[in-house]
N, C-alpha and C positions, 0 to 999 in steps of 0.2 A: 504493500500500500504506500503512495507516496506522500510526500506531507500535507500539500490539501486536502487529498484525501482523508488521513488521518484525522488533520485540526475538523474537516466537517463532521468527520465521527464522533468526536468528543465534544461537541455542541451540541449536534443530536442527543447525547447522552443525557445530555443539563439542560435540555430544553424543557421549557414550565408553561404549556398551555393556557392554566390558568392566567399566570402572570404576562403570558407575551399578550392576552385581550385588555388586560389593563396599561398595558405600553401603549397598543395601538390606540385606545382614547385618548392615554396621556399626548400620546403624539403625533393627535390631529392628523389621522390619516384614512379619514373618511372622507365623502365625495367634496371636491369645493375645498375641503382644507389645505393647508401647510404642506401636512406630509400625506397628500392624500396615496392609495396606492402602496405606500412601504409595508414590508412585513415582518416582522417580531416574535422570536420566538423562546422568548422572554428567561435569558439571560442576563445575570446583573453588571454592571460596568465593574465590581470586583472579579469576578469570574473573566469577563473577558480580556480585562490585564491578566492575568495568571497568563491564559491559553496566549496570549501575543508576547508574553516573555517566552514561554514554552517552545512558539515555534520561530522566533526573533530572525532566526538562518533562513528564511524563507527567499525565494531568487523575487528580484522585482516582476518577473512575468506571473508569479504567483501570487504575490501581492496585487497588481493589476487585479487577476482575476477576480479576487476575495472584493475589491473596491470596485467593481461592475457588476457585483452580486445584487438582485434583487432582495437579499435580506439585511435587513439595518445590523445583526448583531456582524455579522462576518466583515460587512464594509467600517465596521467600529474597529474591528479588533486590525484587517489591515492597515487601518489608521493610526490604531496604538504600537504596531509592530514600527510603521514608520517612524511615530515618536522616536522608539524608544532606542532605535536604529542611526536617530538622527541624533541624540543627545550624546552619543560617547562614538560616531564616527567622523573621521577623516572629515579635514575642510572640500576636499572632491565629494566624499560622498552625501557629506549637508549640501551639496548643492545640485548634485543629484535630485536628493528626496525633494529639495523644495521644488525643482523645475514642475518633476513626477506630481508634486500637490497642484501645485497652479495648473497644471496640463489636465487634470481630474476632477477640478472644481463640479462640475455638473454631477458628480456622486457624492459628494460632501453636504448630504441636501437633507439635514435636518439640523435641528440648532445644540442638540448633543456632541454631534460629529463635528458640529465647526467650534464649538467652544473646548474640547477636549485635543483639539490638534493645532488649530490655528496659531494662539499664542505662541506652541512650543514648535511650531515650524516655519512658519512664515515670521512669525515677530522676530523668534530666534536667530534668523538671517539675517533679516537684515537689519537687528542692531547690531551682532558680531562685524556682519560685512561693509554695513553702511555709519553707524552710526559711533566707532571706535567705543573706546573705555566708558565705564558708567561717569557718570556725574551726580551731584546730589542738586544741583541747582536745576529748575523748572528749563533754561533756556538752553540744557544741552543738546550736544547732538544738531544734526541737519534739518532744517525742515522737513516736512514733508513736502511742498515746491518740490523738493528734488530725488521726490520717492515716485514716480509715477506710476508701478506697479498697485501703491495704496488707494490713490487715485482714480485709479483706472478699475478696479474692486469698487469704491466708493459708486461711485456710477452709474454699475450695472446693473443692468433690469432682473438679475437674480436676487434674490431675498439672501441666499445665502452666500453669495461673494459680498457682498453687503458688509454681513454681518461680518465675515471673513474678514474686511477692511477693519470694522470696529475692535472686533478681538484680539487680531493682532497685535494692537497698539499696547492691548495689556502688558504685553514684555515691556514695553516703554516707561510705560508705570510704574512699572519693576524697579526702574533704574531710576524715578524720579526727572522721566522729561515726559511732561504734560503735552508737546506745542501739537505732534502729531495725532493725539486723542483729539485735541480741541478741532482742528483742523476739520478732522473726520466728523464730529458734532455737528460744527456748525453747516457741515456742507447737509447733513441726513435731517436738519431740522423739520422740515419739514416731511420727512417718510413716511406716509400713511402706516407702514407694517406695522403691527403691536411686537413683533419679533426685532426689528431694530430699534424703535424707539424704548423697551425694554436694555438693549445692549448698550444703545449710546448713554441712557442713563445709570446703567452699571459703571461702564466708565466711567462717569465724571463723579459718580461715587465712590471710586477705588479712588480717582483725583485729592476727594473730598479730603480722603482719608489720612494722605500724605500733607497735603495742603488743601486748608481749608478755606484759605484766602484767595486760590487761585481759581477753584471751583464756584465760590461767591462771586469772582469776580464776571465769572463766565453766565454764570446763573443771570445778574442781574444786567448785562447786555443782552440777555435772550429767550429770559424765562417766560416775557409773555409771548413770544412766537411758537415755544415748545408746545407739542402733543402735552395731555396730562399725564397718561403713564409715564413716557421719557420724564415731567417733572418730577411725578410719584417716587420713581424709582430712583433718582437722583437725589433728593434730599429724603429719603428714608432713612438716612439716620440722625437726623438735623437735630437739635432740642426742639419740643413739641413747637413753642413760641416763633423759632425763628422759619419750622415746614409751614406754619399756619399764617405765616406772614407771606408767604410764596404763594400760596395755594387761593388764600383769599383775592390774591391781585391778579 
């Protein structure tokens, strides 16, 4: 048996009926929704890091396949093999995986898949490659101006390169440079999705979190153009007076 063969075996094994029908609500993928069409066959995100460390050696044509798969948990777990492929190899081969992610965006299409890869593969990139040593000050690092890969993500009429754009930036965050979050905010304010406008407001609450001055500052140039979940979810962790001052104007 070879190793995809294998890894599908041992999924099989752990698959939970019960549990993959309450994925498939959790994750909107009835007619008209988000994820409509995927299918779940309701293995946990701990279980499937196990099996993606388990079979880590996998050739990229196998990985490919796992990531064209019709099933959300397999195209998960070849996204966690990528991770996890990409975190301790070679500077060829982080650039490898990330070509391989950006070339695969259209199976990355749920918002599990892009917040569990994105940051640690796209962002990873390119602050290693673009954006040199961390900083603790807000105005490190490049713009984005001269990231247009983010940009060009930003953009697009996919929900999920979208969001891909927004999560990324989390590594940025990481390091304490805000300019490329803000950037991608102010560009999505207006986003109908409830999926981005949820993301862009996570970010400016991890912002919040580091600085909370910078996030204020952001907030009150733009708070009353934002969606209200994007606000919601941005000052959720505000002291009650200062979310109730936002939310009333």
């Amino acid at each position: 048996m070879n190793a995809v063969r294998q890894l599908k075996a041992e999924i099989e094994r752990i698959a939970d009926q019960k549990r993959a029908k309450l994925l498939q609500r959790y994750f909107k993928t009835g007619k008209g929704e988000y994820g409509e069409g995927d299918i779940f066959l309701g293995i946990t995100v701990p279980q499937s890091r196990k099996i993606a460390i388990k079979f880590e050696n996998l050739d990229f044509a196998s990985i490919e396949k796992l990531l064209h798969s019709k099933l959300h948990e397999e195209r998960l777990i070849a996204l966690l093999i990528l991770v996890n492929n990409f975190s301790k190899g070679s500077d060829p081969l982080k650039k490898k995986i990330y070509d391989f992610y950006l070339n695969n965006t259209k199976y990355i299409n749920n918002w599990d898949l892009v917040d569990l890869s994105a940051p640690n593969i796209v962002g990873n990139f390119l602050w290693n490659q673009q954006r040199g040593p961390s900083s603790a000050k807000a105005s490190a690092g490049k713009p984005v101006e001269n990231n247009p890969i983010l940009i060009k993500l930003a953009k697009s009429e996919s929900i999920w390169e979208r969001r891909i754009a927004v999560l990324s930036t989390f590594r940025f965050i990481k390091e304490n440079q805000f300019r490329d979050s803000l950037k991608i905010a102010k560009m999505l304010l207006k986003d109908d999705h409830d999926l981005i406008q949820k993301a862009v407001g996570w970010m400016l609450r991890e912002i919040g979190k580091r600085d909370l001055e910078t996030e204020i500052e952001f907030l009150n140039k733009h708070y009353q153009k934002m969606p209200r979940t994007m606000l919601r979810c941005s000052i959720e962790k505000f002291p009650e007076k200062l979310k109730m001052f936002y939310l009333k104007k």
